[in-house]
C-alpha positions in Angstrom: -43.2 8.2 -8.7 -39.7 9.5 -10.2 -37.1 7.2 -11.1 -33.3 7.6 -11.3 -31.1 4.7 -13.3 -29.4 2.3 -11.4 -27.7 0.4 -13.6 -27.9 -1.9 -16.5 -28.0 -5.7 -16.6 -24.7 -6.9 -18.3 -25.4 -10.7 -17.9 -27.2 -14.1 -15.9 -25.2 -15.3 -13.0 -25.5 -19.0 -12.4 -28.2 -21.2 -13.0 -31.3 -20.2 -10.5 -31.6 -16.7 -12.2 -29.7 -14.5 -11.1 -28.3 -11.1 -12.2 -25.4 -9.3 -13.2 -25.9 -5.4 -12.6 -23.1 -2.5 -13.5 -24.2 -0.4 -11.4 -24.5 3.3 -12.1 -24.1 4.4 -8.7 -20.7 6.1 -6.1 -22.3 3.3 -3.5 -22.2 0.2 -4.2 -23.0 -0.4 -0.2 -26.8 2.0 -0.7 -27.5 -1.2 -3.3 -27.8 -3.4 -0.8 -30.6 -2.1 1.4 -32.5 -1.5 -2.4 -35.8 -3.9 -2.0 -37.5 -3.1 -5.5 -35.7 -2.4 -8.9 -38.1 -1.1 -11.7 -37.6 -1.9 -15.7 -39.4 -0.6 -18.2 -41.7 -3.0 -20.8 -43.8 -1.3 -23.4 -43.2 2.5 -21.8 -44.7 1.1 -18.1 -42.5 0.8 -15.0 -42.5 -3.0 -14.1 -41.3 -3.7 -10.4 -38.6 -6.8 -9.6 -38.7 -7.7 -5.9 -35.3 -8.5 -4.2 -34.6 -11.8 -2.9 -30.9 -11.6 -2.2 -28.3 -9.2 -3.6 -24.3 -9.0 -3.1 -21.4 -7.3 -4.2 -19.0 -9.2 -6.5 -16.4 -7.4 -8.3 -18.2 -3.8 -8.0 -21.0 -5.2 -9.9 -24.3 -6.3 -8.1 -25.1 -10.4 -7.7 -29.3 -10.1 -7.9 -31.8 -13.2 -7.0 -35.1 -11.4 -7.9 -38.6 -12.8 -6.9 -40.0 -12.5 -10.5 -36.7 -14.5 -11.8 -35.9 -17.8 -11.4 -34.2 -19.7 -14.0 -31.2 -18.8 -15.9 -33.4 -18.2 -18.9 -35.6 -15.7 -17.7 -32.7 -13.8 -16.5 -31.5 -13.8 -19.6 -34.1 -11.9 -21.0 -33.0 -9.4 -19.1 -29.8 -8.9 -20.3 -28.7 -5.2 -21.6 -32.1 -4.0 -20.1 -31.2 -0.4 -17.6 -32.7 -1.3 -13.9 -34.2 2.1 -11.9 -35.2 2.7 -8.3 -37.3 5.2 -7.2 -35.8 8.7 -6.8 -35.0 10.0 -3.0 -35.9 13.5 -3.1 -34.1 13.4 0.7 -31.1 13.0 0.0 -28.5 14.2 2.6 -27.7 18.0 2.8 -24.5 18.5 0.2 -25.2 15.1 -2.1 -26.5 15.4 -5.4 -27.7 13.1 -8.3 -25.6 13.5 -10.7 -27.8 13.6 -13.7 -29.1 16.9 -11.3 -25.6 18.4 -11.6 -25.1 18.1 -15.6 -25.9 21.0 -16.9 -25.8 23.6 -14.5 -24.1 27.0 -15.2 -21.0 27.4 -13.4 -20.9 30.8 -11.7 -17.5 32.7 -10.6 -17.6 36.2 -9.1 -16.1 36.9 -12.6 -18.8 35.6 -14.5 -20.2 32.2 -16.2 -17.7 29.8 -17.0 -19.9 27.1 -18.9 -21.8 24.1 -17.7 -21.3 20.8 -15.6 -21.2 18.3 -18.5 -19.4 15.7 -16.8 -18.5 14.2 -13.0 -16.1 12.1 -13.1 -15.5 9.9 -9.7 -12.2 9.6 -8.4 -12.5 8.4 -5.2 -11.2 10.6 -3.0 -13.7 13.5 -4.0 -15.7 14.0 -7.6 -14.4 16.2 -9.7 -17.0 18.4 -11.7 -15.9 19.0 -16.3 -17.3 22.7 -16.7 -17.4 23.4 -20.6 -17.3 27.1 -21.9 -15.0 28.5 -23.9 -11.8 26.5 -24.9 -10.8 23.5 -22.9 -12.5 21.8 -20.0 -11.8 22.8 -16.4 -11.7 20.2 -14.0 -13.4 21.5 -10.4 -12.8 19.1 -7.6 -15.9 19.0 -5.2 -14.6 20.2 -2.3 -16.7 22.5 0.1 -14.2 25.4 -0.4 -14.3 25.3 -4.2 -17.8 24.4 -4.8 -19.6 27.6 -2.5 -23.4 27.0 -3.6 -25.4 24.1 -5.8 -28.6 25.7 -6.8 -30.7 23.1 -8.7 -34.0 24.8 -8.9 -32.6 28.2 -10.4 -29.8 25.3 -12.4 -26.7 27.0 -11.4 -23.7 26.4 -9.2 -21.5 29.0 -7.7 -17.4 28.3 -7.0 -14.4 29.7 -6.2 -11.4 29.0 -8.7 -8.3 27.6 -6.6 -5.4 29.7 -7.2 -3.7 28.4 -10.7 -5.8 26.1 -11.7 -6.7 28.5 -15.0 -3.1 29.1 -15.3 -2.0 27.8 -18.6 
């Protein structure tokens, strides 16, 4: 099995064990059909079984089978949760841990790598590093012409002035 990180615990909730997740996710709403987290304990993938889970203040409220006082939860605390890695996910989505790093292609030749996608709500926005300062690429489909992740490169189309200094 692959796993992705979800998240990491950031504190207990309430006395019967619960959860406090920051989730490391763009939706907050896929969380809630999630029916088995994974941590690891001495390098081996341990599973938590979802009871209940809910959405409080864009973090994720947890009741997990395994968990069921306040101090086992807090055990828990600061410890990154993972679910297993969908390798179908829908045609034009991408993990972004998939997208650092690939070299961004132009018709003019490489300007750098993906090393950050920042999430702004309306559409991500892609940091390409090369030489000099960042470029910020927003993810639209008339920008962003081709994500190759097998061959780890991404082919775009600069809008007009956004290199203008």
């Amino acid at each position: 099995m692959k796993f992705i990180e979800i998240g990491q615990v950031v504190n207990t909730h309430g006395v019967r064990g619960e959860i406090k997740l920051n989730p490391w996710t763009d939706s907050l709403e896929a969380l809630l059909e999630t029916e088995v987290f994974y941590y690891m304990d001495k390098g081996q993938e341990r599973p938590l079984h979802v009871e209940r889970i809910r959405i409080h203040k864009n973090c994720a409220i947890i009741q997990l089978e395994e968990i069921q006082t306040m101090n086992e939860a807090e055990r828990f605390r600061g410890q990154t949760l993972y679910v297993e890695r969908d390798e179908q996910l829908p045609e034009g989505r991408y993990y972004i841990v998939d997208l650092i790093g690939l070299r961004v292609l132009t018709d003019d030749g490489e300007l750098g790598k993906v090393t950050d996608v920042l999430q702004t709500g309306a559409n991500d926005v892609y940091e390409v590093r090369g030489e000099g300062k960042p470029i910020y690429l927003p993810a639209l489909s008339h920008v962003v012409l081709e994500v190759n992740i097998e061959e780890g490169y991404m082919r775009v189309k600069i809008p007009a002035g956004l290199l203008d200094d």
